[in-house]
N, C-alpha and C positions, 0 to 999 in steps of 0.2 A: 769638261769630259776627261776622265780618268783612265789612260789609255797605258800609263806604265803599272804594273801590278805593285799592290801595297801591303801592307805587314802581312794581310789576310790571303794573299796572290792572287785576289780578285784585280782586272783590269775591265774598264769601260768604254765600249766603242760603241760611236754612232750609226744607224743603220737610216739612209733618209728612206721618205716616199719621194715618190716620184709622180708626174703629170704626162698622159700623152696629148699635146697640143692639139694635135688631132689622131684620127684613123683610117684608115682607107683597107681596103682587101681589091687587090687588082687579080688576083685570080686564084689559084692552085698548084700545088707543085703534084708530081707523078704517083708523090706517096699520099696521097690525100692532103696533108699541110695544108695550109690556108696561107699564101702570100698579105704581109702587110706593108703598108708605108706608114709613118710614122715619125713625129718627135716627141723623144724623152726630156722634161724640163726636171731636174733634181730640184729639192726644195729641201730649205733648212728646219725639217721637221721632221720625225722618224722614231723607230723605236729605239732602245738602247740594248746591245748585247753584249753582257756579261760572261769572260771568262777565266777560267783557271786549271793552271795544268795540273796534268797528275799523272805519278809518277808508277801506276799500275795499269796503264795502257787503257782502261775505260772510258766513255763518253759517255758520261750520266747528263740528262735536262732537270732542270730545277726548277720549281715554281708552276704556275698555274698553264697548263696547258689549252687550246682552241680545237685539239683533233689528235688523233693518236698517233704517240713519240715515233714511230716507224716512218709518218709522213712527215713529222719536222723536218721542214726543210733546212735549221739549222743543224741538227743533227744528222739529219745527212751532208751534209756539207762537211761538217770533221770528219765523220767517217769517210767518206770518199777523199779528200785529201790527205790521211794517213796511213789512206791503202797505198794510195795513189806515192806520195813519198817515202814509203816504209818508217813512218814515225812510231817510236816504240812508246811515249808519251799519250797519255789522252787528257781527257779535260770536262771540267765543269762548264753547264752550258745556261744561261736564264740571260730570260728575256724579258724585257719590258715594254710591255705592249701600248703602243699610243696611236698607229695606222690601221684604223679598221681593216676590220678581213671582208675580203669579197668585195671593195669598195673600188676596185682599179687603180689603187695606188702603190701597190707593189710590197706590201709590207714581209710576205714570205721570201719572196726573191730577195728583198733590200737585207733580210737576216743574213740568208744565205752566204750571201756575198760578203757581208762586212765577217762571218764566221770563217772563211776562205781566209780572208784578206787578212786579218789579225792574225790566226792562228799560223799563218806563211812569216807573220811578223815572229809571235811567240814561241812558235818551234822552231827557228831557224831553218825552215824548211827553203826558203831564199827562190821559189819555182817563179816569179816574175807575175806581173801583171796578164800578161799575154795567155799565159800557162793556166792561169788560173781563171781566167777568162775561159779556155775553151772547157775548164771541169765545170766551172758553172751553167755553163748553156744542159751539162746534162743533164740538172736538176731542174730549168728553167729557161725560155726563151727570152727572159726578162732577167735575168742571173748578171748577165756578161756584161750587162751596160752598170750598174751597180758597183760591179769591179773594178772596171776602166774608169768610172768615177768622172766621165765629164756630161756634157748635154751634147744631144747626138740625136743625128739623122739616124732613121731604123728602115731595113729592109728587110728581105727575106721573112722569118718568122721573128723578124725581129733581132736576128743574130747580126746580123749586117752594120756595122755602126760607122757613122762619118762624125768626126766630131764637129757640134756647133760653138759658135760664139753668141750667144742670146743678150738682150742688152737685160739691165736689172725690170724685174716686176714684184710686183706681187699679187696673190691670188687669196678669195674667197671662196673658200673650199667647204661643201656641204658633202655630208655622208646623210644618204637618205636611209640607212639602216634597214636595206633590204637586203639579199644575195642570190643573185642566181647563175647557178653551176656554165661555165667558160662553158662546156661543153653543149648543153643545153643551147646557148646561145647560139654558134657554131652551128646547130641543128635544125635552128629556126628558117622556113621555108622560105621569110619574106626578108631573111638580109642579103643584103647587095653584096655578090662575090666577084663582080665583075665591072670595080668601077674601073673608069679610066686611070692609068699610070701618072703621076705629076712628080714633080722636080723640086728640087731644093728650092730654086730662082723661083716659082711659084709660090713655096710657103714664106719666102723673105718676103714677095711682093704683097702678099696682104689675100692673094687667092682665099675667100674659105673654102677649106676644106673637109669640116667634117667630121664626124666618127660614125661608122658603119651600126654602131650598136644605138645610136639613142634611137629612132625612129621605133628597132624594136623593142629595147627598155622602156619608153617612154609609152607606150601603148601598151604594154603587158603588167608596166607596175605603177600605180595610182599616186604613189609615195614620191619617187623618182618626176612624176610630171608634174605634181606638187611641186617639189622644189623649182623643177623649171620654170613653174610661174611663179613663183619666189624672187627669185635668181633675173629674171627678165625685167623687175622693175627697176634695179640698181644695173643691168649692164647685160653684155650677148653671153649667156652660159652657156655651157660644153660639158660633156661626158667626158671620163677619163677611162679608160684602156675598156674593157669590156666589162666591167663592175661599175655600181650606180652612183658609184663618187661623181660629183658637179663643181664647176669651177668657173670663177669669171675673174678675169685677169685686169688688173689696174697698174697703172705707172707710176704709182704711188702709196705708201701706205698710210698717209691721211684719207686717200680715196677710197680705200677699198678699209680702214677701218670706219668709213663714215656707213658706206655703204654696208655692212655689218650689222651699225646700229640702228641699221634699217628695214632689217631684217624681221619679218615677226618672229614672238619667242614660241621656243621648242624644239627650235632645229638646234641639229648637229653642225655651228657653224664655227669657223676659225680664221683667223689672215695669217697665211704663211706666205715667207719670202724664197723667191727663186733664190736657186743658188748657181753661181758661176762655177767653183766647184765641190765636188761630194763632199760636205761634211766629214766623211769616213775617210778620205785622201788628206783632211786639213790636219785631220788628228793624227794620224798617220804620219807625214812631217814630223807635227811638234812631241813626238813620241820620243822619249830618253831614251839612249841602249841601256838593255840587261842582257843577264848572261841567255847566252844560246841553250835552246832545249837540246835534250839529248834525242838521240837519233839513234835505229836500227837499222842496217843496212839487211835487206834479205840476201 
């Protein structure tokens, strides 16, 4: 990965997906919000986001887009953090897309963040993990943990994070190539908003716990319970965040690549390995200095 900018002043950052191990909603907050519990597992797999500065203050996107530049979440991400610093710089922005959209793996939030997190690197804008953390939550509930780049306990709407220590997995990861709208879901009569509250010592100890959205996913889309009986004859599958991404997790990648080739063909299927940590923070490390962006002070 290509993270110090080259003759052309493109530079290359990793952006991962991400897995929620499970899901839970223990209730609501005053503003409607929907309380979750939750862990985030990063994995070494993601898309790739491309950047380069420029020196007329614009934030152009490049390359094939999924929805209109206004909702790129990459692109809002520079913009809000060169409001946010008074950077007089802007920047070339393309993405390579490898994390299905709409699959609960995080791949607009995982842009975001890593477009935060580089560009604090590339413009010397130096605002810290933390800072940049709370600009992300406001493009995303799923923003902040991406930033902070570890695996983490999640509360609240998800802003809430305790960092874990996860031992190594790997997972079999199916996208059933469906999508249906977070909100919609959220709106469904018969999801459980009220489960009971549980504890870290509970997901160490092997509790299952769940995610809120398959029961409704799995009855509403044919594809999605497909996979699940797919997925059930190599091992116990799981939902991931509220998009119809499937997953079943092995202690090994002989195991979870056997089981793979076990798979019948047609699916959308892959072995990716957890990560200890973000991809985007490893790069970040082994990243070379160059010169500091310039900067506008208002």
């Amino acid at each position: 990965m290509v993270v110090t900018p080259g003759e052309d002043g493109w530079s290359h950052w990793p952006a991962p997906a991400k897995l929620n191990l499970f899901l839970r909603i223990p209730g609501r907050r005053e503003d409607g919000y929907h309380l979750l519990q939750t862990v985030f597992r990063l994995l070494e797999w993601g898309d790739t986001v491309s950047l380069r500065a420029r020196d007329d203050g614009q934030v152009l996107r490049h390359g094939s887009l999924t929805g209109d530049i206004a909702a790129d979440l990459a692109v809002r991400a520079a913009i809000l953090l060169k409001k946010e610093a008074n950077v007089g710089e802007g920047v070339d922005i393309s993405v390579e897309k490898r994390i299905p959209v709409g699959g609960g793996f995080g791949g607009g939030s995982s842009d975001a963040a890593t477009t935060l997190v580089a560009l604090d690197a590339l413009w010397g804008t130096r605002l810290g993990l933390e800072r940049l953390a709370e600009l992300g939550l406001r493009l995303g509930a799923d923003v902040p943990v991406f930033v902070l780049g570890t695996n983490a306990w999640g509360e609240g709407v998800g802003e809430q994070l305790t960092p874990l220590d996860l031992p190594p997995a790997w997972y079999l990861v199916v996208d059933p190539r469906v999508h249906v709208p977070t909100t919609a879901l959220f709106a469904t009569p018969e999801l459980t908003r009220d489960a009971p509250a549980v504890t870290i010592s509970d997901f160490v100890s092997g509790v299952p716990l769940g995610n809120a959205f398959e029961p409704v996913l799995r009855a509403r889309e044919p594809a999605v319970e497909a996979v699940f009986a797919a997925l059930s004859r190599v091992g116990t599958p799981h939902l991931t965040g509220s998009g119809s991404g499937c997953f079943v997790e092995f202690a090994s990648r002989e195991s979870a690549e056997a089981a793979l080739a076990g798979l019948p063909p047609g699916l959308d299927a892959r072995v990716v390995a957890g990560a200890a940590v973000s991809p985007l923070h490893v790069a970040l490390q082994d990243r070379q200095p160059v010169p500091q962006g310039r900067r506008q002070e208002a």
